[in-house]
C-alpha positions in Angstrom: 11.3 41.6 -11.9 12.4 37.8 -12.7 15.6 38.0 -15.1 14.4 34.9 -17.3 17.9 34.4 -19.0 20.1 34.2 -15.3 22.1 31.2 -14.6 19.8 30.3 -11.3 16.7 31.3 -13.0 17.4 28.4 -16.1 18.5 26.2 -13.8 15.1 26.4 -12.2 13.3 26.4 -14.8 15.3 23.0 -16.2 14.6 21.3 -13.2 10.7 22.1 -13.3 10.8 20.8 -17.1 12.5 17.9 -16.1 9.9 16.9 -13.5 7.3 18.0 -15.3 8.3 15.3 -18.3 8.2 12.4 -15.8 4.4 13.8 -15.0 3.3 13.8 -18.5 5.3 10.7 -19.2 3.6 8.9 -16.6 -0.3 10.3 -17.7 0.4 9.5 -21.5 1.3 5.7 -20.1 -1.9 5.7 -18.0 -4.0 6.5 -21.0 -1.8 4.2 -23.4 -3.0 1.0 -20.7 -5.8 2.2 -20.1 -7.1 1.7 -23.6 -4.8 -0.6 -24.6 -7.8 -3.7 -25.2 -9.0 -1.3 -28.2 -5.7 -2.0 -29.8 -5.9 -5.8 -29.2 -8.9 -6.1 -30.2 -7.8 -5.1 -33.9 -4.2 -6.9 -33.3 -5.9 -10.3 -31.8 -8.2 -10.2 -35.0 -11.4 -9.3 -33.4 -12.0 -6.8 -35.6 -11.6 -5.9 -38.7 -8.7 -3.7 -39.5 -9.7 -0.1 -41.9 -7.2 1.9 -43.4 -8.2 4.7 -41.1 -6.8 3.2 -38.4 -2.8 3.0 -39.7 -2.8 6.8 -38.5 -4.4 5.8 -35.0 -1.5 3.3 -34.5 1.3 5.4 -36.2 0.5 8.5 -33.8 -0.2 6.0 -30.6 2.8 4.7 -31.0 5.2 7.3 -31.9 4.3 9.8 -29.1 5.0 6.2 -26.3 8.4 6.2 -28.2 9.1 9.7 -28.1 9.0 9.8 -24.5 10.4 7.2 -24.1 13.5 8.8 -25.6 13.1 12.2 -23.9 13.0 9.6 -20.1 16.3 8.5 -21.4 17.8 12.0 -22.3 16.8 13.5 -18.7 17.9 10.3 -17.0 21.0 8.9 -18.4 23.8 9.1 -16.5 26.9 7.4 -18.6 28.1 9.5 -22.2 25.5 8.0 -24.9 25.1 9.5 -28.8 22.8 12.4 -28.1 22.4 13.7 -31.7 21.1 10.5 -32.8 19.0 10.6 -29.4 17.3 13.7 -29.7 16.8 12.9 -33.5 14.9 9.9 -32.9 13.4 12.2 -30.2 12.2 14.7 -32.9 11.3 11.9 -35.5 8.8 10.5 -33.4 7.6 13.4 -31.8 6.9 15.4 -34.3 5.5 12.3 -36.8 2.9 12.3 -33.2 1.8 15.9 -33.9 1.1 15.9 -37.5 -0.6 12.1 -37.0 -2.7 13.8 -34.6 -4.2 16.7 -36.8 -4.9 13.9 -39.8 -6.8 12.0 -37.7 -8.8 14.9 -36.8 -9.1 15.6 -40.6 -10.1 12.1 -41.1 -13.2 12.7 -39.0 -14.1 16.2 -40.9 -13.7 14.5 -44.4 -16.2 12.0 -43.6 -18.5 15.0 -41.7 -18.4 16.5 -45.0 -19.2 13.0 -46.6 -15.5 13.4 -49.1 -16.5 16.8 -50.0 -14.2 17.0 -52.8 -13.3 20.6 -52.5 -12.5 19.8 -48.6 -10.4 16.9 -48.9 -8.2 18.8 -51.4 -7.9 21.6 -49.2 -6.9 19.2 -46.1 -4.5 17.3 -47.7 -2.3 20.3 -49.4 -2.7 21.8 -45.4 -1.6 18.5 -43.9 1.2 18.2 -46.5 2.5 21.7 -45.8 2.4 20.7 -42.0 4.5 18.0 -42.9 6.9 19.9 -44.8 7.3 22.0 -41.4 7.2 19.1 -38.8 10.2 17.5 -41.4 12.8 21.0 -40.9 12.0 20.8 -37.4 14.2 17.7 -36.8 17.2 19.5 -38.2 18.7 20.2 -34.3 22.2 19.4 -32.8 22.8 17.8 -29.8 25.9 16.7 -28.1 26.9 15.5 -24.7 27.9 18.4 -22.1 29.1 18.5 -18.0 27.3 14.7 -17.6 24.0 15.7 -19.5 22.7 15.8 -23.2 22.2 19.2 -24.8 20.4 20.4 -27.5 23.1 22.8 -28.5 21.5 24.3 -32.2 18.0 24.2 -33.3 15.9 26.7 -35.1 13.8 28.2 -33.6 12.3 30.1 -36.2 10.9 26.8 -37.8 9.4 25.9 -34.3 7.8 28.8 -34.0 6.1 28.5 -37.4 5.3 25.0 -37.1 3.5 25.5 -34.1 1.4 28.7 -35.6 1.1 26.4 -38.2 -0.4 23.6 -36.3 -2.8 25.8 -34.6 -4.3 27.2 -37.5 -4.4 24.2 -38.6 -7.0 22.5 -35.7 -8.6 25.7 -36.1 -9.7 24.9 -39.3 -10.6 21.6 -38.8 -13.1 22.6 -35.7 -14.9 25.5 -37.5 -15.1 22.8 -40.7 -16.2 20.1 -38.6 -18.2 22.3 -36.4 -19.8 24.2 -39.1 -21.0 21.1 -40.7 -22.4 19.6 -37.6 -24.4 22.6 -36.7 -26.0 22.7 -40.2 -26.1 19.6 -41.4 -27.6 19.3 -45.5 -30.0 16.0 -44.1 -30.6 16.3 -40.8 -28.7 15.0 -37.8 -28.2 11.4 -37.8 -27.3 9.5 -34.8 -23.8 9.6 -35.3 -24.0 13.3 -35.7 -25.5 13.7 -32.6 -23.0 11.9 -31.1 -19.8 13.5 -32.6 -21.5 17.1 -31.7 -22.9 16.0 -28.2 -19.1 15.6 -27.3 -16.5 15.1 -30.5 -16.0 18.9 -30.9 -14.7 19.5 -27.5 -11.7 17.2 -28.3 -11.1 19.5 -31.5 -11.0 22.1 -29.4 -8.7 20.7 -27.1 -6.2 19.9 -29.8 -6.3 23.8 -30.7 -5.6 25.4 -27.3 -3.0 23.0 -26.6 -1.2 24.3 -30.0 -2.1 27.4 -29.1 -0.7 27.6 -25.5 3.0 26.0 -26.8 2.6 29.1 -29.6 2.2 31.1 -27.1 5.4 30.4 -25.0 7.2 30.3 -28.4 6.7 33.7 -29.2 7.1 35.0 -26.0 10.5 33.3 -25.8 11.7 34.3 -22.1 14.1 31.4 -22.2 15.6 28.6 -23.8 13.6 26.3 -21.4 10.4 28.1 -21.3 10.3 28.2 -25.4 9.6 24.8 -25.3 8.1 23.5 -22.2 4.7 23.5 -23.8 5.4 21.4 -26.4 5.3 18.2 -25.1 2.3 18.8 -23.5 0.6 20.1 -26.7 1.7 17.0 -28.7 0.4 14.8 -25.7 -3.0 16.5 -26.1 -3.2 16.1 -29.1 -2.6 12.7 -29.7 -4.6 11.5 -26.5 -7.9 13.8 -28.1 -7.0 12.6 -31.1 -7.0 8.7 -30.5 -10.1 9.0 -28.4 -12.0 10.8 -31.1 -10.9 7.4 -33.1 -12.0 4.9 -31.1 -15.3 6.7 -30.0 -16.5 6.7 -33.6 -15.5 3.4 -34.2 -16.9 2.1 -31.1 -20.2 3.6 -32.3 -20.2 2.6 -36.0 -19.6 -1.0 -34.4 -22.4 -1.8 -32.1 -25.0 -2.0 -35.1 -26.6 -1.1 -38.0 -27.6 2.4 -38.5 -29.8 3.8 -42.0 -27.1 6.2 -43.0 -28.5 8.2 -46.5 -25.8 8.8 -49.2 -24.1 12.2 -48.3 -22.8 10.2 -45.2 -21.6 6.9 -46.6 -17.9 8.4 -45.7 -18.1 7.4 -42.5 -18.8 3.9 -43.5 -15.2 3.5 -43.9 -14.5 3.4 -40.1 -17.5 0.7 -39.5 -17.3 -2.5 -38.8 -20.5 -3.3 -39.7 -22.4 -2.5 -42.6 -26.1 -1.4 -42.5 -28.2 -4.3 -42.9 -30.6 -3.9 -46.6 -32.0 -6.5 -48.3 -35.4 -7.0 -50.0 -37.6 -9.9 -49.6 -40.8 -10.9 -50.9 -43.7 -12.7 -49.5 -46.5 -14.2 -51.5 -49.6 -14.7 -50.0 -52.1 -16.6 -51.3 -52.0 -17.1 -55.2 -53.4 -13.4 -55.8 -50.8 -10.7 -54.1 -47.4 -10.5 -54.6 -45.6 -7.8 -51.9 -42.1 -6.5 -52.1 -40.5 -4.8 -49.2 -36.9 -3.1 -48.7 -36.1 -3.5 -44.5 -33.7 -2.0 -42.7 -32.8 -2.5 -39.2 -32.5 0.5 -36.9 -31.3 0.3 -33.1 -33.6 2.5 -30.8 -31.0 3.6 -28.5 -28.1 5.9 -29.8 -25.2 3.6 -29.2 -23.5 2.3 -26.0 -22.5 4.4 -23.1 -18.8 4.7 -23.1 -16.8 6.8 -21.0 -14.4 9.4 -22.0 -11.4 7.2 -23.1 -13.9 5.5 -25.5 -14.3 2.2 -24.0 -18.2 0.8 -23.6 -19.2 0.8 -19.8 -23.3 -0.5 -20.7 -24.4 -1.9 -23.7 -27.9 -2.8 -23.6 -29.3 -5.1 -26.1 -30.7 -3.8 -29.5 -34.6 -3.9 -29.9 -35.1 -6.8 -32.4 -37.9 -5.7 -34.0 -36.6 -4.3 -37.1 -38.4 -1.1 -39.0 -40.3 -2.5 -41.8 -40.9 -0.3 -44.8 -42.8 -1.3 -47.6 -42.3 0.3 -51.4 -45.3 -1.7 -52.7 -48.5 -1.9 -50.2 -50.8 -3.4 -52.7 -50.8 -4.2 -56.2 -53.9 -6.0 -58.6 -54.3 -9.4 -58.5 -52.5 -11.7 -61.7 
């Protein structure tokens, strides 16, 4: 039987976590470049900017710095400040994970159309997690034989932040998913879409928090505790972003009749649905009014699994015309 807590056996196991860093380093910076023309598209001016998206960029961003710092801790070779390293470490890497889960809120509120009773639930569950992700920074590191070392950190808080986290996505799928399988109206188009392939990024986001839980609890070593972590924070940033820029890649290509138990989601569009009323006289006898509203015939644009649009066929122009007033008495 493997003694997990020998000198040979952690030695292993620290190598294999330091390779396997680089690995997950290097696919977080493919997937960063990869759909890095979403981001200038908003940057550049493009598009317009919604609130929504400050916790897209915050989480993007802080999980590209926070491996950026762990790189430096397993490569550096001169003495450095490696409390205020794995600090900024922690800062941003656990500001990634709770970004992460309130984007995936974000998309639930708006499922559930502001659901007032939801969003208060959410937001005293996101501000707990907070509360948890906040302790968790409390570690000391310093520098020992040529390497930095996390030499205190409590593990007790990890552990709970991570149970935490998991019920936490759990929530948020059987919410979201709940809501899409019933919906009160109806599926609409954007429905479809989020429950055609949204919900497996939901689930994602869970498994991932529950496979570093996992290894928490279990606890065979001091390297082992925590090897899934990065991973889990990775995954749930990456399924977190693309569930972002799907939707608002969708809600962007045109106008779509939403009713009034889904003008939430309207806050992620970039272009409103097109209502107006016009009139036509004919004649000097009938007077029509008419309310039109312009409705693609194709779901949206194809995109791939990163979000990005690889066909966008042009929109039928013939708009849907419906009239409120067919015929009314001469004057």
């Amino acid at each position: 039987m493997v003694d997990w807590h020998s000198q040979a056996t952690l030695v292993a196991n620290a190598e294999a976590f330091s390779k396997f860093m680089h690995v997950l380093f290097g696919l977080y910076i493919w997937e960063f470049v990869s759909s890095l023309d979403f981001d200038w598209q908003f940057i550049s001016g493009k598009r317009r900017f919604r609130w929504p998206l400050i916790f897209y960029f915050s989480g993007r961003y802080s999980l590209l710095f926070a491996l950026i710092g762990i790189s430096i801790a397993l490569n550096v070779t001169t003495e450095v400040d490696c409390q205020a390293l794995y600090t900024f470490n922690q800062i941003f890497g656990n500001s990634a994970i709770g970004l992460a889960s309130i984007n995936l809120s974000l998309r639930t509120m708006a499922v559930w159309s502001q659901n007032k009773y939801v969003v208060i639930v959410l937001i005293l569950i996101i501000l707990g997690h907070w509360s948890f992700l906040l302790h968790g920074i409390l570690l000391k590191a310093a520098w020992v034989d040529g390497a930095c070392v996390i030499i205190y950190t409590d593990n007790q808080i990890l552990a709970i932040t991570f149970i935490y986290s998991m019920a936490f996505d759990f929530t948020v799928l059987c919410l979201t998913g709940w809501k899409l399988a019933f919906p009160a109206n109806g599926r609409s188009k954007l429905i479809k879409l989020i429950f055609g392939d949204g919900l497996i990024y939901f689930a994602i986001a869970f498994l991932a928090n529950l496979m570093a839980t996992v290894f928490m609890l279990v606890n065979l070593n001091a390297v082992l505790s925590i090897i899934a972590n990065v991973p889990a924070a990775i995954a749930s940033t990456i399924v977190a972003c693309r569930v972002v820029r799907r939707l608002t890649n969708f809600t962007s290509q045109g106008p779509e009749v939403f009713t009034s138990t889904q003008g939430s989601t309207l806050a992620f569009r970039s272009n409103a649905s097109t209502n107006r009323r016009i009139s036509v006289k004919k004649g000097d006898s009938v007077h029509v009014q008419m309310d039109t509203y312009a409705s693609p015939d194709r779901l949206a644009s194809e995109y791939d699994a990163s979000g990005k649009i690889v066909k966008d066929d042009e929109f039928d122009p013939e708009a849907q015309i419906i009239s409120n007033d067919f015929k009314r008495p001469p004057y």
